[in-house]
ROZALO-67703 format. One line per field, with one value per residue: residue in three letters; x, y, z of N, C-alpha, C, CB in turn. Coordinates in steps of 0.2 Angstrom, whole numbers, plus 5000, padded with zeros to 4 digits. Glycine has a CB too. Layout:
BEGIN
residuo = c(Ala	...)
neast = c(X	...)
nnorth = c(Y	...)
nup = c(Z	...)
caeast = c(X	...)
canorth = c(Y	...)
caup = c(Z	...)
ceast = c(X	...)
cnorth = c(Y	...)
cup = c(Z	...)
cbeast = c(X	...)
cbnorth = c(Y	...)
cbup = c(Z	...)
This chain:
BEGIN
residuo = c(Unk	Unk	Unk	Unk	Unk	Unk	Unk	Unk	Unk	Unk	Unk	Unk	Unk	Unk	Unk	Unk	Unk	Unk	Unk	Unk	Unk	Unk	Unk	Unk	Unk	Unk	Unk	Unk	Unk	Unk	Unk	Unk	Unk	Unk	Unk	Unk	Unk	Unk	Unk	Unk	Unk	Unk	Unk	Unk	Unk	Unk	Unk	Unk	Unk	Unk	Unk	Unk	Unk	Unk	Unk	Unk	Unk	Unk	Unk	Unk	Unk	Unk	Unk	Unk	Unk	Unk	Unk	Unk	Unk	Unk	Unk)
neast = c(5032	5042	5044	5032	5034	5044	5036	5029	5036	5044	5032	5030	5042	5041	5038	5033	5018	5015	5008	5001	5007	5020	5029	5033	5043	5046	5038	5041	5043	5052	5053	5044	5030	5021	5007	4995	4985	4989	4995	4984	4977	4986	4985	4974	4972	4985	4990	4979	4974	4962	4950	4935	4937	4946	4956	4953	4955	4954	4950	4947	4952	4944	4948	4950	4953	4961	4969	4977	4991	5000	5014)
nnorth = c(4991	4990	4978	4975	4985	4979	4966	4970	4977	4964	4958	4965	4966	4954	4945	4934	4933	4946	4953	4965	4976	4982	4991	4990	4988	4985	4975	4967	4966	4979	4987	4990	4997	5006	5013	5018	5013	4999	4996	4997	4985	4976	4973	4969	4958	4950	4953	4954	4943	4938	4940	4950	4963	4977	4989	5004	5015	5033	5045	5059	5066	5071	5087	5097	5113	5115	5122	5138	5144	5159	5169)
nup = c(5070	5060	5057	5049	5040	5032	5030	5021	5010	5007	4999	4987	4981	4977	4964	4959	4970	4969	4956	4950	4952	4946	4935	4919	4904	4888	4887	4900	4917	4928	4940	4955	4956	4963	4974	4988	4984	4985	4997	5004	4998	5000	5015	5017	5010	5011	5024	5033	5032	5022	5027	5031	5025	5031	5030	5023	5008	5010	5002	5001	5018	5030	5038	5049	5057	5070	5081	5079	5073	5073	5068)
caeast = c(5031	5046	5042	5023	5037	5047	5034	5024	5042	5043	5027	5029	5045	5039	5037	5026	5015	5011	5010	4998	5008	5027	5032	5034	5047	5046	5034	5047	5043	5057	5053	5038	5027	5014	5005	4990	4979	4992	4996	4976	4975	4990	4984	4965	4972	4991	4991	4972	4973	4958	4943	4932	4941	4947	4957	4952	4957	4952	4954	4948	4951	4940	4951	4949	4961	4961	4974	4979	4998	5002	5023)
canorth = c(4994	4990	4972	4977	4988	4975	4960	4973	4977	4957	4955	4969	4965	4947	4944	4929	4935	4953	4953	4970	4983	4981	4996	4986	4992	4982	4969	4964	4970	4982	4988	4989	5002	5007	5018	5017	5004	4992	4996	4992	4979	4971	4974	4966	4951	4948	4954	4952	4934	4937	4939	4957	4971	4980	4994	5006	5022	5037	5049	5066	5065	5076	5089	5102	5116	5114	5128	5143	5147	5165	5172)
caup = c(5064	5055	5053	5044	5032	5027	5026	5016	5006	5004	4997	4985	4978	4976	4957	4959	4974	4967	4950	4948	4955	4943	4928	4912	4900	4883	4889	4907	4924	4930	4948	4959	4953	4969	4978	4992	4985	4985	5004	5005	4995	5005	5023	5017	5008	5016	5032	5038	5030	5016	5029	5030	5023	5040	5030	5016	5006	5012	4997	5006	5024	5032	5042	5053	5063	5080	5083	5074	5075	5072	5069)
ceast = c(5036	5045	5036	5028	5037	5042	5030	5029	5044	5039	5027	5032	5044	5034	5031	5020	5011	5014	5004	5004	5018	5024	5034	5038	5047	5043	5038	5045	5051	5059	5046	5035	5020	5011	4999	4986	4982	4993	4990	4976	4982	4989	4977	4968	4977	4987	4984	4968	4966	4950	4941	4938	4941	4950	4954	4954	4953	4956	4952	4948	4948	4946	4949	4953	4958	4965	4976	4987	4999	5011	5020)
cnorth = c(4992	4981	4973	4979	4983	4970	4963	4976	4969	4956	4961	4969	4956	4946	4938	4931	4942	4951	4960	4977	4983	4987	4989	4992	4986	4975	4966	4969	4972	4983	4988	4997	5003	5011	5014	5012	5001	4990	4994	4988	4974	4971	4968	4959	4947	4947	4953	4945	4934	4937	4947	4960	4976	4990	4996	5014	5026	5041	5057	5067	5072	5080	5097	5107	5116	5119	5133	5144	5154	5167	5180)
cup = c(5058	5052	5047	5038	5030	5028	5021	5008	5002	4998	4989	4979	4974	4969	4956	4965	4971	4960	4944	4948	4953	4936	4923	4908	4894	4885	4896	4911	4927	4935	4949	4957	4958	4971	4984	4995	4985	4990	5006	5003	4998	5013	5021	5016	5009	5023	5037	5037	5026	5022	5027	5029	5031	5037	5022	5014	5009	5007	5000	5013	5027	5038	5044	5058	5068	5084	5077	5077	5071	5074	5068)
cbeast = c(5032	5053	5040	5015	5045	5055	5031	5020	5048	5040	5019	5029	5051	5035	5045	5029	5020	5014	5009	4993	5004	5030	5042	5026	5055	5051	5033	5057	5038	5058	5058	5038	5024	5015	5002	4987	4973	4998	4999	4971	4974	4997	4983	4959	4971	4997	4994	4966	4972	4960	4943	4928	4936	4958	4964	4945	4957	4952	4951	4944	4956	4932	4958	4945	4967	4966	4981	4974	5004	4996	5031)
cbnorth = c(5002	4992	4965	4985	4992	4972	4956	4980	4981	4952	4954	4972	4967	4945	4942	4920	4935	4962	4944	4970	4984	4969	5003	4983	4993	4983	4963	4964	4964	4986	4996	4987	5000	5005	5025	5021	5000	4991	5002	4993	4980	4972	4984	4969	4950	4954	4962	4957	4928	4930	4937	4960	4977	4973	4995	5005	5023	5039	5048	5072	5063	5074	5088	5100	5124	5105	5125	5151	5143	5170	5168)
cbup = c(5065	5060	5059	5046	5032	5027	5029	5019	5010	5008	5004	4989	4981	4982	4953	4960	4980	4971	4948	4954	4965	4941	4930	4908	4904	4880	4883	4905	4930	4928	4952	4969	4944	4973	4973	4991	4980	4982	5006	5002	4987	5003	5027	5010	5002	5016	5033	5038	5037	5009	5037	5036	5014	5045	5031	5014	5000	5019	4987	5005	5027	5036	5039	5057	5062	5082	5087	5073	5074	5075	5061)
């Protein structure tokens, strides 16, 4: 797990590689500016080498309680 972090922390901070997902401050990229779809959009076209899209967002995951706790 920790290697996926950092090659996904590589690829992220990597000014010529990502060039979507950087804060601009007076036209000059400053730090990485990300969230969810970028962790999708780098698992599909990094890490699963640009074939079928394998991962995708899930914006409401369907959830269900399975137990009730009571104090």
């Amino acid at each position: 797990m920790d290697s996926i972090q950092e090659d996904f922390l590589n690829w992220i901070f990597d000014e010529e590689k990502n060039t979507a997902y950087w804060a601009l401050e007076n036209g000059e990229r400053i730090h990485p500016n990300y969230d969810a779809k970028a962790i999708v959009e780098w698992l599909n076209n990094v890490r699963f080498k640009r074939g079928i899209a394998k991962a995708k967002l899930i914006t409401n995951p369907q959830l269900c309680v399975k137990k009730k706790l009571y104090f």
